[in-house]
C-alpha positions in Angstrom: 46.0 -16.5 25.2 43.3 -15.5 27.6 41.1 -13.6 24.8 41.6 -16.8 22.9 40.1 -19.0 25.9 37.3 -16.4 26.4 36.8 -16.6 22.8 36.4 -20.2 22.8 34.0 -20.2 25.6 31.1 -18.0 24.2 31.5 -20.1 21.5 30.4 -23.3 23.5 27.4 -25.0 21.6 24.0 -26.5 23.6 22.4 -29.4 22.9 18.5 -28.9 23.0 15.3 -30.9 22.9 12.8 -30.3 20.4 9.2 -30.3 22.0 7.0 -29.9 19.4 6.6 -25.6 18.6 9.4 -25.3 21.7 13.1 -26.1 22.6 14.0 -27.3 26.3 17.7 -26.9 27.4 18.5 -28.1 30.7 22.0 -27.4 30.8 23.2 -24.6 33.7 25.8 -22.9 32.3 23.1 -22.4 28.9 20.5 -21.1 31.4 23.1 -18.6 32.8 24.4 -17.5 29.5 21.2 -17.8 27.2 18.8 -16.1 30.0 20.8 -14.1 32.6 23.5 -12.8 30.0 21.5 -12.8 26.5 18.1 -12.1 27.5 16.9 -14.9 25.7 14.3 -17.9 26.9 12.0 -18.3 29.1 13.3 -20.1 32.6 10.5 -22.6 34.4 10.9 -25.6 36.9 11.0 -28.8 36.6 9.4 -31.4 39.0 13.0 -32.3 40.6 13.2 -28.3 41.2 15.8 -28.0 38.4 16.0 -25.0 35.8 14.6 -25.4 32.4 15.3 -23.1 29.8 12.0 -22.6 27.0 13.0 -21.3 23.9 10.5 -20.2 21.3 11.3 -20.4 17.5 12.6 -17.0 17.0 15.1 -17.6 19.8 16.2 -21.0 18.4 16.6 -19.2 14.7 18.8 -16.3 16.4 21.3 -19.8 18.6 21.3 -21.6 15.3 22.5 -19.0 13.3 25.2 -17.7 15.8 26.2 -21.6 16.3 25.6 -21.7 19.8 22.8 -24.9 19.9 22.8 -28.4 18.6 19.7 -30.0 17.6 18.4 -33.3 15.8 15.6 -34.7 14.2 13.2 -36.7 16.7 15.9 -35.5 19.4 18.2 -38.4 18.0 21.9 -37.9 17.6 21.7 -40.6 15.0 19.4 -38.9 12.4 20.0 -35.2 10.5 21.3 -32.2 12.3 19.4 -29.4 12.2 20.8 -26.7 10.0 19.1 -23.1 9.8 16.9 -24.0 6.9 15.8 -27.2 8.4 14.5 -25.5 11.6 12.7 -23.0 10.0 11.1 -25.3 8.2 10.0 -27.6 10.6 8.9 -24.0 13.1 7.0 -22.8 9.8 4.5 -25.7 10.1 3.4 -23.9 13.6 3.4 -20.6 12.5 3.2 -19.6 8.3 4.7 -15.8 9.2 7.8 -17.1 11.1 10.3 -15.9 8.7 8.6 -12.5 8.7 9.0 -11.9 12.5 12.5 -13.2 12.5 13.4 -10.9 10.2 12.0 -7.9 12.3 12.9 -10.4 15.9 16.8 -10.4 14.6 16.9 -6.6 13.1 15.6 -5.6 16.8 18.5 -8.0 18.1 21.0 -6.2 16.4 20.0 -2.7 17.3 20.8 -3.5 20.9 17.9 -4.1 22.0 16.1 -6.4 24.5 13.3 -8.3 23.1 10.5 -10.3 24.8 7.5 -12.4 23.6 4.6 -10.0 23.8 1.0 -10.1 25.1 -1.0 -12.3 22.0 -3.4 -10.8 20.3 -1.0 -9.5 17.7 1.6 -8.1 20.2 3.9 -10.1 18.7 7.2 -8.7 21.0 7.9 -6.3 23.7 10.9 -4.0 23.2 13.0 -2.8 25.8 15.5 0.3 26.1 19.1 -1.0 25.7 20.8 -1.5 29.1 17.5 -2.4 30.3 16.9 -5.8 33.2 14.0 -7.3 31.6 13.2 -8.8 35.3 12.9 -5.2 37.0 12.6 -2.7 34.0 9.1 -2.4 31.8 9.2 -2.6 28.2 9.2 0.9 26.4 8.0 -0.4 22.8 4.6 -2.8 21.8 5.4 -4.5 18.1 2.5 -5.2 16.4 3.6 -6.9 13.1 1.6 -6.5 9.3 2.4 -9.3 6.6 1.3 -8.6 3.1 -2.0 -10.2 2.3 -3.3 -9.4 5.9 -4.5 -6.0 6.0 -5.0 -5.0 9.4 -8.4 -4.2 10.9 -8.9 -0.7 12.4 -10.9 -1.8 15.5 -8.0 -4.2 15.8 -5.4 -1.2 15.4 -8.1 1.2 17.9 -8.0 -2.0 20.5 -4.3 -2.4 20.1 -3.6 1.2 20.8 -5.5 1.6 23.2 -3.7 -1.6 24.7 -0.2 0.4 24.7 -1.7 3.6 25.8 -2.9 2.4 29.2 0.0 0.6 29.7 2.2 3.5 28.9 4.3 2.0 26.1 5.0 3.1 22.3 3.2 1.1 19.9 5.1 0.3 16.8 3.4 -1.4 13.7 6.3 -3.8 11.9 6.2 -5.1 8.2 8.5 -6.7 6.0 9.1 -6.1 2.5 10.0 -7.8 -0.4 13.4 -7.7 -0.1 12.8 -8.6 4.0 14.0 -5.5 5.1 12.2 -4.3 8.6 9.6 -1.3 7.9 8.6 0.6 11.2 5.7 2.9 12.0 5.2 4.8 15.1 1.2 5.0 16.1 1.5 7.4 18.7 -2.5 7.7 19.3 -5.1 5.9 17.3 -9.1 6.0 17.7 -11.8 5.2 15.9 -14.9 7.4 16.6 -18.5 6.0 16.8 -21.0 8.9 15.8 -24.6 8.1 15.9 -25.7 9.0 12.4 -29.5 7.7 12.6 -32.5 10.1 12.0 -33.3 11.9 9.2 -32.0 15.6 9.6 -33.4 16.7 6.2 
């Protein structure tokens, strides 16, 4: 009876408010579950000094899909749920290569491992060891994700590594293929040498 009541409890949905590329969730017991337990948004403050919890779109996808977080159109309960296929349509129109980090976002997820937003400029995610506390702990892994029909640059790759290298962390290049099955590729040291080739040595 008590498995069936603990059951039932982690399977308590959230209502949510869409603000526009974000989700706000002021509810405490989501902010203790959803951050402290899950790893998963972003906490900030409110001008009353109340909790609020930011999710991004990728942490939206990952409550929809499990059923943990309610959502409408316009934030009305009177218009259209939103469904999986709904919300990543309406995420898509703020980022086009959504679906293709979700895909590596969830596979990470289901590894066991803790995942983070990462630093921008294609950092997409940091990656930490399982067990890890994201609040005391560092990240061990930089995920720097390739689409098809966006070749990566090398001095972006040399600046990228050279990112992960002074911060001591792995850097792993992330692609998704056709059937959207995760690809991962360890750089483990990347640099582009500039030799001065002027003058004529004939």
């Amino acid at each position: 009876m008590e498995d069936k009541s603990a059951e039932n409890l982690e399977k308590v949905q959230i209502e949510g408010y869409i603000k526009k590329g974000k989700v706000l969730i002021t509810n405490i017991d989501a902010v203790e579950e959803f951050y402290n337990t899950s790893y998963i948004g972003n906490l900030e403050e409110s001008e009353n000094g109340n909790k609020i919890l930011i999710l991004d779109p990728m942490e939206v996808l990952l409550l929809c899909e499990r059923k943990r977080i309610l959502l409408w159109e316009d934030n009305d309960k009177n218009k259209t749920q939103f469904d999986f296929e709904k919300l990543l349509t309406y995420f898509s129109a703020y980022d086009d290569d959504l679906w293709q980090k979700y895909v590596i976002y969830m596979d990470l997820r289901r590894r066991g491992y803790i995942v983070r937003s990462g630093y921008g400029e294609g950092i997409e995610f940091r990656v930490f060891k399982r067990g890890a506390d994201f609040n005391e702990d560092s990240a061990k892994f930089l995920i720097y994700p390739v689409f098809e029909g966006y070749p990566i640059e090398l001095r972006d790759l040399d600046k990228i590594s050279r990112v992960a290298l002074s911060s001591r962390k792995d850097l792993i290049v992330a692609t998704v293929d056709r059937l959207s099955r995760p690809i991962y590729y360890s750089v483990r040291k990347f640099e582009i040498l500039n030799k001065d080739i002027s003058g004529d040595k004939r």
